[in-house]
C-alpha positions in Angstrom: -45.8 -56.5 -5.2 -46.5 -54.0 -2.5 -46.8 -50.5 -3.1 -43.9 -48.2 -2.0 -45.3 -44.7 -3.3 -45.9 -42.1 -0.6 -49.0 -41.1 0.4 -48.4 -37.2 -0.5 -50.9 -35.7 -2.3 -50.6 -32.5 -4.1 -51.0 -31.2 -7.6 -50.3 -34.2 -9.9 -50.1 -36.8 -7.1 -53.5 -38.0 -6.3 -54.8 -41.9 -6.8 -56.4 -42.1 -10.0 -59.8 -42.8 -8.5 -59.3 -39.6 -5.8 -59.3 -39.6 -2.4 -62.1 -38.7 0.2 -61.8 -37.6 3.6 -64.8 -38.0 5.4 -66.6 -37.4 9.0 -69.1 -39.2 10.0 -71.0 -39.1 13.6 -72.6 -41.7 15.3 -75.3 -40.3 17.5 -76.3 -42.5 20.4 -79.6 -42.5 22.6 -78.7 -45.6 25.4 -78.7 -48.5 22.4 -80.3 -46.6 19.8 -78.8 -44.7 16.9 -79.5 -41.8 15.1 -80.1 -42.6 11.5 -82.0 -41.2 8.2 -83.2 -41.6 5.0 -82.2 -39.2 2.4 -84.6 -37.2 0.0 -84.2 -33.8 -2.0 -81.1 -34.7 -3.2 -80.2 -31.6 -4.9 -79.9 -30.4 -1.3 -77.5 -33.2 -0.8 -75.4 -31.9 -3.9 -75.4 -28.6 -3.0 -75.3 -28.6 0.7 -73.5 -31.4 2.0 -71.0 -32.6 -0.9 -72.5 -35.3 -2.2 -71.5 -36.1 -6.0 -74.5 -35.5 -8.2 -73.8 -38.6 -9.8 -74.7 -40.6 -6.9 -77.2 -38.2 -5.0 -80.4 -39.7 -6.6 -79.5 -43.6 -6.1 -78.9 -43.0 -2.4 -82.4 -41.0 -2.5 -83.9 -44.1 -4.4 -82.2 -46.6 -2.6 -84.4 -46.0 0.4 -81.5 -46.8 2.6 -80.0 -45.6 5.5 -77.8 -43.0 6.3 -75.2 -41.9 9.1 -75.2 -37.8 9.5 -71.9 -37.1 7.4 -70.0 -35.3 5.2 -66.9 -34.7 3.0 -64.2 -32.3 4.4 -63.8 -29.1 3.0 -60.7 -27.7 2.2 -58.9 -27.0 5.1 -61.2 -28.0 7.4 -60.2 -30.5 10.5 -62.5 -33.6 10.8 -63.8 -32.8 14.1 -64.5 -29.4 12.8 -67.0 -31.5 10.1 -68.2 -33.5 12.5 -69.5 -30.1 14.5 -70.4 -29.1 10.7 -72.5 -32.1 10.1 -74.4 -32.2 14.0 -75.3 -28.2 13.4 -76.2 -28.1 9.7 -77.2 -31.8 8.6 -79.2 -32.7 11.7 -79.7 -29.7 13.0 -78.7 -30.7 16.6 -75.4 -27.8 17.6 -73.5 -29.7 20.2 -70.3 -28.2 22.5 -66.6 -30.1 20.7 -66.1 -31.1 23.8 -68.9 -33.9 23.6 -68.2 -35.1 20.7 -65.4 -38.1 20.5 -63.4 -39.2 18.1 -64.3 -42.9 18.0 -62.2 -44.7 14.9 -60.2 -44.0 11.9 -60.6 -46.1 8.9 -59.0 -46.2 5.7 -61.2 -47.9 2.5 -60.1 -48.5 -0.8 -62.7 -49.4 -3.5 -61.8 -52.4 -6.0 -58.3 -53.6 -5.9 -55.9 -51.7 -6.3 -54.3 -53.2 -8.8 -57.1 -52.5 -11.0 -57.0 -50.9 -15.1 -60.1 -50.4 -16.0 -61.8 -48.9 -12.9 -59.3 -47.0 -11.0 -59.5 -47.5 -7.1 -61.1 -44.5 -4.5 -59.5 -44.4 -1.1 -61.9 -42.9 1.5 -60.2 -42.1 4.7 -63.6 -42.1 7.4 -63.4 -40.1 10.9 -66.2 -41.6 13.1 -66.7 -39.1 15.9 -69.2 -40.2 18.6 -71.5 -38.6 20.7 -74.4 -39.6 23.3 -77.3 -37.8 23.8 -80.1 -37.5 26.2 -83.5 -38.7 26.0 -84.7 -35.2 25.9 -82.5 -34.5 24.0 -83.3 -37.3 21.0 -86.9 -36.4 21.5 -86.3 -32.5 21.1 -85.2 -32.5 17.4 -87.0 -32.0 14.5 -86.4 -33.7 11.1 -85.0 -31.1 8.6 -86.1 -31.4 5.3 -83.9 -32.5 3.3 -84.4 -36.3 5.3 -87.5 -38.5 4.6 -87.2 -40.1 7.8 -84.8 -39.4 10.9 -85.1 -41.0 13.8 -83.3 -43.4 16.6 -83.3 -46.7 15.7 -82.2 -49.4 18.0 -78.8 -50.8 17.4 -79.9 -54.1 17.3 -82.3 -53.8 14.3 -80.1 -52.3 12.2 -77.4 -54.4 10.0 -75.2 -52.9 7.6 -76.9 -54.0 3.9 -79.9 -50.8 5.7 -77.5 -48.7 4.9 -76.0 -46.8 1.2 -73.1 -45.4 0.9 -71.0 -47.5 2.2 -72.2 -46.4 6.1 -73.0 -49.6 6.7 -69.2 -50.6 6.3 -68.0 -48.1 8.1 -70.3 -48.9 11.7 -69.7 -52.4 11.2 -65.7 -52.0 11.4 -66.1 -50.0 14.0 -68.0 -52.4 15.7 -71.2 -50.3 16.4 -73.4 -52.9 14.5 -73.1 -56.6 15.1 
């Protein structure tokens, strides 16, 4: 049976597993991709929304990363998106750069689910290319064990945690 229920949310009208809304940005050197491994990940708590619960295991998992971030309240995605170039990666960019490339909507488990209610994550994947100079001008802030451009071409989606992976293969950045 299909679901009919409005997609309203307010006070008392919210799935039962939550909703995210999420910005992620794909930053591009020719075919490479910016990418990074997380560490500290009390700074990722604090900093950059990520649920404490989960923080550590994306640490330990030794996995990839997209630069990313919740949406705070009010906030638009590109907005995060400028958020997550200027604080996360530490690379400030002019808006008018960066692209909106896709809009995906997820939904963990099925939705018909009892015992572990289903998570809808609604992912705006900006895009923006850099220069060479640019890629190579960057320093790694501390808060990633490894940042760097990777090429496209080595990277397949089981590199990456949190469900990164997912979102660059539907948007058919990884092959």
């Amino acid at each position: 049976m299909r679901n009919t229920r409005k997609a309203l949310f307010f006070e008392g009208n919210v799935p039962p597993g939550g909703v995210c809304l999420s910005s992620f940005v794909m930053v591009e050197s020719g075919d490479a991709l910016l990418v990074g491994k997380m560490v500290k990940p009390e700074i990722w708590t604090e900093r950059f929304f990520v649920g404490e619960q989960w923080a550590r295991g994306y640490v330990e998992s030794g996995k990839y990363v997209l630069p990313a971030s919740h949406l705070v309240w009010y906030e638009s995605p590109l907005d995060a998106a400028l958020r997550v170039l200027n604080e996360q990666v530490l690379m400030p960019l002019d808006r008018e750069r960066v692209e909106l490339f896709d809009v995906q909507s997820q939904v963990s488990v099925d939705i018909s689910g009892k015992n572990k209610p289903p998570h809808w994550d609604l992912c705006f994947v900006y895009r923006v290319e850099v220069s060479p100079d640019e890629a190579h001008g960057f320093k790694r802030p501390e808060w990633f064990e490894e940042l760097g451009f990777k090429p496209k071409t080595s990277l397949k989606p089981e590199h990456f945690t949190r469900g990164h992976g997912d979102v660059l293969q539907e948007a058919g950045a990884l092959h």
